[in-house]
C-alpha positions in Angstrom: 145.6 139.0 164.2 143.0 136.1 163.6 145.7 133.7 162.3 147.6 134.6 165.9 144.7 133.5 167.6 144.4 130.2 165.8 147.9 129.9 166.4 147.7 131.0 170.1 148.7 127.8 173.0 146.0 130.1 175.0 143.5 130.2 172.2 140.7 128.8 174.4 141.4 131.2 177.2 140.9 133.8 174.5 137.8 132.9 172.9 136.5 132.3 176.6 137.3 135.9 177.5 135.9 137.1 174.0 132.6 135.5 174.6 132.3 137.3 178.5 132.9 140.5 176.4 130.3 139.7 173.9 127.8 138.4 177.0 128.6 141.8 178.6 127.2 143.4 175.3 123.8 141.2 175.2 122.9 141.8 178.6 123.6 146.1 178.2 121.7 145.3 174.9 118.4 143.4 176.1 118.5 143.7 179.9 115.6 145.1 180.8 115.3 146.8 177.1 112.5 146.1 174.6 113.9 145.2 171.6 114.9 147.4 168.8 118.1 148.4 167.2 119.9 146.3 169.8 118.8 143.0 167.8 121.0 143.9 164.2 123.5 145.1 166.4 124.2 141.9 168.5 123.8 139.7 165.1 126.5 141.6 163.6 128.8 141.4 166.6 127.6 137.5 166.8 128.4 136.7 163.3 131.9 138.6 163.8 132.8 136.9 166.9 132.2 133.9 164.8 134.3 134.8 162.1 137.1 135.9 164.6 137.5 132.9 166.6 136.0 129.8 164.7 137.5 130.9 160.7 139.8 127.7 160.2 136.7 126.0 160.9 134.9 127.6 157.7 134.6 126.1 155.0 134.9 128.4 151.8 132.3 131.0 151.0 129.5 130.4 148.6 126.6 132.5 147.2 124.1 130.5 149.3 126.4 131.9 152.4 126.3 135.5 150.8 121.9 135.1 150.4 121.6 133.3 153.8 123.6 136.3 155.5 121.4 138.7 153.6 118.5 137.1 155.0 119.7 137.0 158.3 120.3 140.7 158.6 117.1 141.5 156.6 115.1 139.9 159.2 117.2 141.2 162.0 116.4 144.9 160.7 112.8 144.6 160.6 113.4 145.0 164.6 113.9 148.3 163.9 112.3 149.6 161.2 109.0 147.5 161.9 106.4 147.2 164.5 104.5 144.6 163.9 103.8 142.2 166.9 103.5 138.9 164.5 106.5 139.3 162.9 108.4 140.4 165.8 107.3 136.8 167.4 108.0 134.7 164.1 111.0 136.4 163.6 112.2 135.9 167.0 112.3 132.2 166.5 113.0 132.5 163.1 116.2 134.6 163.1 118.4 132.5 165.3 117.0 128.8 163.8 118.6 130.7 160.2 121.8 131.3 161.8 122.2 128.4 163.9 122.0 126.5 160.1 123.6 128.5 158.7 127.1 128.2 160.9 126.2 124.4 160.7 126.4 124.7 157.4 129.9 126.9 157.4 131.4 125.2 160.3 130.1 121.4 160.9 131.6 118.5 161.9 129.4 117.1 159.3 130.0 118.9 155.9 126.7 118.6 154.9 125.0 120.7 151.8 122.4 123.6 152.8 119.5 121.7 151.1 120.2 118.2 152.9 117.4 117.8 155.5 120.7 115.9 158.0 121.9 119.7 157.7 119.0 119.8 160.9 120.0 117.0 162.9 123.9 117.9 162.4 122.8 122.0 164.0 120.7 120.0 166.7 123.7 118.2 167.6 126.1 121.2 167.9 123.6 123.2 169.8 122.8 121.1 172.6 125.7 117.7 173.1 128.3 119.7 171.6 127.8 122.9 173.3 127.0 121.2 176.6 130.1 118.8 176.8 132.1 122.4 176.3 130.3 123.7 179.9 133.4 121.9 181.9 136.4 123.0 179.3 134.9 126.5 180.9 135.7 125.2 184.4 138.7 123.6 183.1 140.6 126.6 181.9 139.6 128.4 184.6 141.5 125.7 186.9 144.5 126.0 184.1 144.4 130.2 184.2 144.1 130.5 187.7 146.6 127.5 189.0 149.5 128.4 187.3 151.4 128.1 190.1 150.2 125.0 191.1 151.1 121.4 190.2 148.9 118.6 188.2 148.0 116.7 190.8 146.4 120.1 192.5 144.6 121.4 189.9 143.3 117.9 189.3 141.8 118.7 193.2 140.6 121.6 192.5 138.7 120.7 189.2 136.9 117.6 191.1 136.3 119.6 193.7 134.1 122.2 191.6 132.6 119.1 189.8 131.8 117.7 193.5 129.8 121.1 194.5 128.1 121.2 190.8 127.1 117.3 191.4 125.9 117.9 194.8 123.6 120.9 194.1 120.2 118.8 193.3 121.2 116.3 195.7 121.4 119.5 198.3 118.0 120.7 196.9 115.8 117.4 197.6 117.5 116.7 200.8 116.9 120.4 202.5 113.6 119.9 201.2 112.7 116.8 203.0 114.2 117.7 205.9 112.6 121.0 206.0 109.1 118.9 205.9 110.3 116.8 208.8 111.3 119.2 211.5 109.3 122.1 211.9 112.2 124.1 214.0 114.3 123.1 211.1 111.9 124.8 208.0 111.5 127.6 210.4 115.2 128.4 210.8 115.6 128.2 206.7 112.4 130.4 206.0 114.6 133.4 207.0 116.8 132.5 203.6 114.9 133.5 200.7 114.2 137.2 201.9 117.9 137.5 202.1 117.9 135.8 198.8 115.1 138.1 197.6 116.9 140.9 198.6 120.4 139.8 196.7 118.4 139.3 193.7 117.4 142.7 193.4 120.8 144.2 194.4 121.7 146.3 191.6 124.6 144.6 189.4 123.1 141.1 190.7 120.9 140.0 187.6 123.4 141.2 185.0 126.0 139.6 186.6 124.3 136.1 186.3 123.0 137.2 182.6 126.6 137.7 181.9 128.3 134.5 183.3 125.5 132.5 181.9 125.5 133.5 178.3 128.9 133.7 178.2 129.4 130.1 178.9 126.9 129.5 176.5 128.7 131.5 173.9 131.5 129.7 174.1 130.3 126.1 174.5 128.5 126.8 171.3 131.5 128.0 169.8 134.3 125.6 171.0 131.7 122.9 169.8 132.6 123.6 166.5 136.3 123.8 167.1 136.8 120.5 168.9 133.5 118.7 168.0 132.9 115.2 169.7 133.1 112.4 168.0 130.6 109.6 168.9 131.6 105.6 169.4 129.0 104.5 167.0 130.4 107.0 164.4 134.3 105.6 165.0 133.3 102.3 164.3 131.6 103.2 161.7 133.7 105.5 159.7 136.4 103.9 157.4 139.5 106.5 159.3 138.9 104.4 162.2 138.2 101.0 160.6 141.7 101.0 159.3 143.5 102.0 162.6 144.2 105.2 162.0 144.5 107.2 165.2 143.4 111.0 166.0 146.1 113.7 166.4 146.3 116.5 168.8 147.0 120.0 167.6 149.5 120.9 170.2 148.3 124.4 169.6 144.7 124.6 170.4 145.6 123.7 174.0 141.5 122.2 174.3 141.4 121.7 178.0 139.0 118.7 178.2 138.4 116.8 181.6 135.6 114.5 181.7 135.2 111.9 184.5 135.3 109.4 181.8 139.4 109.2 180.1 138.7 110.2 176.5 141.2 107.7 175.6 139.7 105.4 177.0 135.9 105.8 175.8 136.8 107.4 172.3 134.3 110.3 173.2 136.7 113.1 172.1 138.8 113.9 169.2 140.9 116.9 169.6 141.0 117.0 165.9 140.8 121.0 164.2 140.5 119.9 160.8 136.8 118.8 159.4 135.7 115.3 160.4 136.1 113.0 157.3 132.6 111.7 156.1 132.2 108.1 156.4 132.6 106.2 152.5 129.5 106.0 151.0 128.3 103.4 150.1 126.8 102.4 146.3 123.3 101.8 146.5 120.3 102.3 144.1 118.5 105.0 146.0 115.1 104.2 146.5 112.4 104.9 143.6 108.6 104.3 142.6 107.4 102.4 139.4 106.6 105.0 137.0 103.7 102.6 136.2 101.8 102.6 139.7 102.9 106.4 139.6 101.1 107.0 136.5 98.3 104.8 137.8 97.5 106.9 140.9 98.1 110.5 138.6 95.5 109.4 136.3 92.6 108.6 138.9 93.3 111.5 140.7 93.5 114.0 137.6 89.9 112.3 136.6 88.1 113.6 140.0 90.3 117.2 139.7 89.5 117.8 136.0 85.7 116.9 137.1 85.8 119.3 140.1 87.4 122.1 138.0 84.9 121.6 135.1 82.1 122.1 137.8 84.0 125.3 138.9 84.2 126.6 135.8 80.5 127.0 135.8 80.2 129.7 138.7 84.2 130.5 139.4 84.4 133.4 137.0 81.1 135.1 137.2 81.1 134.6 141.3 83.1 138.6 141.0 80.3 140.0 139.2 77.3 138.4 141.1 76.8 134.8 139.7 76.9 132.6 142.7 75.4 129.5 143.2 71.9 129.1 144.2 71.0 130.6 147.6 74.6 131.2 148.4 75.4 135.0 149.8 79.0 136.2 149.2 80.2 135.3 152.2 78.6 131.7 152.8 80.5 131.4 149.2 83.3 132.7 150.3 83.8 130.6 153.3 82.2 127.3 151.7 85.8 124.8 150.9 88.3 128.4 151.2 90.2 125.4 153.6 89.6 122.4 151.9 90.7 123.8 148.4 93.9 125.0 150.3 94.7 121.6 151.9 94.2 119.8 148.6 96.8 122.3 146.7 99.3 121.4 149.5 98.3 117.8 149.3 98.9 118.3 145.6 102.7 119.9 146.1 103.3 116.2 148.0 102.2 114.6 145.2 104.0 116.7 142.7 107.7 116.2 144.9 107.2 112.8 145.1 106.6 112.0 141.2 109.3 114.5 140.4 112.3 113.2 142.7 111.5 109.9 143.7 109.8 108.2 140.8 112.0 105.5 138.6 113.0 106.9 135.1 110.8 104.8 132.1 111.2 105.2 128.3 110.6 108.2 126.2 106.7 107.6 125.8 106.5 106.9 129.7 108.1 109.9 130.1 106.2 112.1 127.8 102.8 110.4 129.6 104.5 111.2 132.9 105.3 114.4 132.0 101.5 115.2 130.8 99.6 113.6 133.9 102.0 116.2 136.0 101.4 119.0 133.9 97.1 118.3 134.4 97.8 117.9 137.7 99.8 121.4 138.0 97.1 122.8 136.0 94.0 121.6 138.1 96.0 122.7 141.4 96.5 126.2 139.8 92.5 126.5 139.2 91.8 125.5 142.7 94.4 127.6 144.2 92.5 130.6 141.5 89.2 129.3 143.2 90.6 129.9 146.7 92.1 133.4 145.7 88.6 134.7 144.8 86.6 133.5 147.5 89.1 134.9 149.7 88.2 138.3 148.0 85.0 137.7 147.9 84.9 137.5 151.6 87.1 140.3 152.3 85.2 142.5 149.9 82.2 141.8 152.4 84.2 142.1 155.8 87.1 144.2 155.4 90.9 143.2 155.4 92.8 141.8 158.7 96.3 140.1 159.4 94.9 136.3 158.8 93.7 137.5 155.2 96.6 139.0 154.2 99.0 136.6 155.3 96.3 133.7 153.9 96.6 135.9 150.7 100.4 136.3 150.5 100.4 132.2 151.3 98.6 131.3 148.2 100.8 133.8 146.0 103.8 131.8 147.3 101.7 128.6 146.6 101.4 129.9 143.0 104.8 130.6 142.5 105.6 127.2 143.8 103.4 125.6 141.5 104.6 127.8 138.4 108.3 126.2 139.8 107.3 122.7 139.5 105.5 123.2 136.1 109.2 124.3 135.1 111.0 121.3 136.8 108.4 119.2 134.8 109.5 120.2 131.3 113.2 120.8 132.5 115.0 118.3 134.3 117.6 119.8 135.6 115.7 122.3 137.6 116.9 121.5 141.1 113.2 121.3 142.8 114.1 121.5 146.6 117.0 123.8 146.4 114.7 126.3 144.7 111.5 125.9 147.1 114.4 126.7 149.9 115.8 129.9 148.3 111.9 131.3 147.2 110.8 130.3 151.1 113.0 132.1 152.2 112.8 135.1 149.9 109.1 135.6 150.2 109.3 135.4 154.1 111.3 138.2 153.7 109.2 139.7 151.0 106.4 139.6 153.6 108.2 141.5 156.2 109.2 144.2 153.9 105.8 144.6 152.3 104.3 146.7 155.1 101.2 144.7 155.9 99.9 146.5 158.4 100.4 149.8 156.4 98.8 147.8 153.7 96.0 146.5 155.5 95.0 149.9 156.4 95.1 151.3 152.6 92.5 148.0 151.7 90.3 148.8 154.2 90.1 152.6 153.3 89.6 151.8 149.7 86.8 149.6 150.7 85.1 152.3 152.9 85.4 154.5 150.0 83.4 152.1 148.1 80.7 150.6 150.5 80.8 153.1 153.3 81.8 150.6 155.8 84.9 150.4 157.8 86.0 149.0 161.6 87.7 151.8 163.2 88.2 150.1 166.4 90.6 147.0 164.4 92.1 150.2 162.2 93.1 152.0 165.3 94.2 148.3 166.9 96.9 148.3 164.0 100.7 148.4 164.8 102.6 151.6 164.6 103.9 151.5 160.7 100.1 152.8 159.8 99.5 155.3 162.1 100.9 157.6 159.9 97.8 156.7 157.1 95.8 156.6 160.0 96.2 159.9 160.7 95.9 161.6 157.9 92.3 159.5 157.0 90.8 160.7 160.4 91.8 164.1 160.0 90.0 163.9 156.4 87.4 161.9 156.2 86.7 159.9 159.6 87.2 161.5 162.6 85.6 159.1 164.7 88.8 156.9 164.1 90.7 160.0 165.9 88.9 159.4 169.1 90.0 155.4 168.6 93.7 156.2 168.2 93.8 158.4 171.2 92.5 155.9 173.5 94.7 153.0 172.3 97.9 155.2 172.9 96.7 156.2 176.3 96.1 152.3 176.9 99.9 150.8 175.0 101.4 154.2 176.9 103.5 154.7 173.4 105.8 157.4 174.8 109.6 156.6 173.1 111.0 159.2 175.2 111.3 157.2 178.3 112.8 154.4 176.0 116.6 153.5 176.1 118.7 153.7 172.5 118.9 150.0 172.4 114.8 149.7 172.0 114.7 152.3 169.2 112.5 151.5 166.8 111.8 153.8 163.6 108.3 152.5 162.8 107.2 154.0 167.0 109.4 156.9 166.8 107.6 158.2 163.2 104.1 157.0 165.6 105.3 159.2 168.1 105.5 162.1 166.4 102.1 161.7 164.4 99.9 160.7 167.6 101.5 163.9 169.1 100.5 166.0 166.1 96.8 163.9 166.1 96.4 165.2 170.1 96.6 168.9 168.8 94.9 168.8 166.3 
């Protein structure tokens, strides 16, 4: 079926009429839904509608495509099995910046690898010029499907004309607005016009009907952007193909209706081709490195002042846990004295470290051995400070209680460690591809982090803690999201029933009653909160 499609003379048509179906599925999805189990759903669907209609686009599949797609639904689950408002946001923007790389990657005019950092610039371009330019091949084979029985020259009529009423609109806008201002009979007689307009807004069927027409055209512009991409001037000149007079083909089969008030043939805007766009020759330069000398210059001052600073830490670091602190210091002025500072100097370290490793100039075995050393101190001073950081982040926490900006300040510096123990490995191997790495572990713990049930885990902290000092904040612990009201429930029914009263009054305030809720916005983390807050009210 997919290869009759590709091989379909109405194969725009088809794909135009797909993405209308698809639209009709995201508005009964979100319209006027929270999200929930509607968000997996409509990233399956969009990954399929892909697949169907874009596939001789594709280039063959890799295990980068198989993680990245793993990802991508990982994340896109955690809208229903997790309530957390913070991840819902991050993952909102997240979720679709993944998959818009990731079909760059699969389907670009540019066949660029998933590490390159053009890979961003080449999804820009598809999103927004490619996509647009597609908004009038939408009007285009609307003219072809609906004026079959008419002649060239007619449709030709009919296609300006709709370009003349779409040119005309913000023209129409400005001049009823200054002509409203200039006769006051005039801006009377129009003020009648926006409570009929008011009132056709909120006609039932109205609002979905726009949602559909509008993300459906987006749909397909997005898609037919990757099946006739546009080719720019700069890049014809540029690219060897054209250099030697070679001219583009048109697949007689894809039937890409393109008008555009500029002739394509004239401009060279357009190339009809199917097939991926050949890269432009590169050409054999030296890429750019640093002297290992100047290199090694800088790594040496700098490891003097860290192996100073980490000889003064040494002094208080390791008995700060069991009470040593510095002179007239209380755990929390500790605590909070350089926490930042030691965290901006790891990441100024990571710069340092990526630039030695990929862009410094090979030197001779003993250059490399003293290269290799200096890099190693430097690692190892960032891991102490990074240590230093960790404690009098606990420290702190031991004196205050747990909250989201600890815990994800806490799972940062783990991935900080991990990205340190990476380039200590890159160091002594070679071959360890640095950036490729750092993508697939950011990646992975950002996942990790959703899955780890923070706020499920915050709760358990701060319990242990009140089981040690006495103190806890029941007001924040009754402020959590949904995935620990379950723990919640079952510590104020045991130990502090104060928090009961707390929980009660921050349902009656969110009004967290699924039952009025349509399947689309089911969520597992406030259905299983459902069900415990009704057991808490009768108990």
């Amino acid at each position: 079926m997919i290869d009759k499609i590709m091989a379909s003379p109405h194969r725009a048509l088809i794909t135009l009429l797909s993405a209308w179906m698809l639209a009709i599925i995201h508005q009964y999805l979100f319209y006027g839904n929270e999200i929930g189990v509607s968000y997996p759903i409509f990233v399956i669907l969009f990954y399929v509608f892909m697949y169907l209609y874009a596939r001789d686009r594709m280039r063959s599949f890799k295990f980068i495509d198989a993680f990245v797609a793993a990802v991508v639904l990982l994340l896109s689950l955690t809208f229903l099995l997790y309530d957390n408002e913070l991840l819902y946001v991050l993952n909102f923007l997240v979720v679709p910046g993944v998959v818009i790389l990731h079909m760059t990657y699969l389907m670009g005019r540019k066949q660029k690898q998933w590490w390159e950092i053009g890979l961003i610039g080449t999804a820009i371009d598809h999103l927004l010029p490619q996509a647009i330019r597609h908004w009038g091949t939408v009007a285009a084979i609307a003219v072809r499907a609906g004026g079959r029985g008419m002649g060239k020259s007619q449709k030709t009529v009919v296609f300006k004309v709709l370009i003349g009423l779409v040119a005309s609109l913000p023209i129409l806008i400005v001049v009823v607005a200054l002509l409203s201002s200039a006769d006051g009979v005039f801006d009377q007689y129009l003020a009648g016009f926006p409570e009929w307009l008011n009132q056709l807004a909120f006609t039932p069927g109205i609002p979905r009907i726009i949602w559909i027409i509008i993300a459906g055209v987006l749909l397909f512009g997005y898609t037919w952007g990757f099946i006739q991409p546009m080719q720019y001037e700069a890049e014809k000149r540029a690219n060897a193909h054209w250099k030697n007079g070679a001219v583009s083909t048109v697949d007689k089969r894809d039937h890409t209706y393109i008008f555009s008030p500029v002739g394509p043939a004239t401009e060279g805007q357009v190339t009809n081709k199917i097939t991926p766009e050949p890269e432009r020759p590169a050409v054999q330069r030296e890429p750019f490195r640093l002297d290992p000398i100047i290199v090694g210059t800088m790594l040496i001052v700098i490891n003097v002042v860290y192996v100073l600073f980490v000889l003064v830490q040494f002094s208080y670091l390791f008995g700060a846990g069991e009470g040593h602190l510095p002179v007239d210091l209380s755990y929390a002025e500790y605590a909070r004295s350089g926490f930042a500072e030691l965290i901006l100097v790891t990441g100024i370290n990571f710069f340092i470290l990526i630039v030695a490793l990929q862009f410094t100039r090979p030197s001779g075995r003993a250059g490399s051995i003293v290269h290799q050393v200096l890099l190693l101190i430097l690692v190892s001073c960032s891991a102490i400070m990074l240590y230093s950081a960790f404690m009098r982040l606990n420290l702190y926490e031991q004196a205050y209680g747990y909250t989201y900006i600890r815990f994800l300040v806490h799972a940062f510096m783990i991935f900080l460690a991990l990205l340190l123990l990476i380039a200590g490995l890159r160091i002594r191997y070679t071959s360890i591809p640095l950036i490729r790495c750092y993508i697939v572990l950011a990646l992975t713990a950002y996942v990790a982090v959703n899955y780890v049930g923070m706020d499920n885990r915050i709760a358990e902290l701060n319990i242990e803690r009140y089981h040690q000092t006495g103190n806890i904040d029941a007001t924040y612990l009754a402020s959590l999201s949904a995935d620990a009201v379950p723990l919640l429930r079952a510590f104020a029914l045991e130990e502090y029933p104060d928090l009961k009263r707390e929980m009660l009054e921050r349902q009656a305030y969110l009004e967290m009653d699924t039952s009025a809720r349509s399947w689309p916005s089911y969520n597992v983390a406030r259905h299983r909160a459902e069900l415990e807050m009704s057991k808490l009210r009768t108990e």
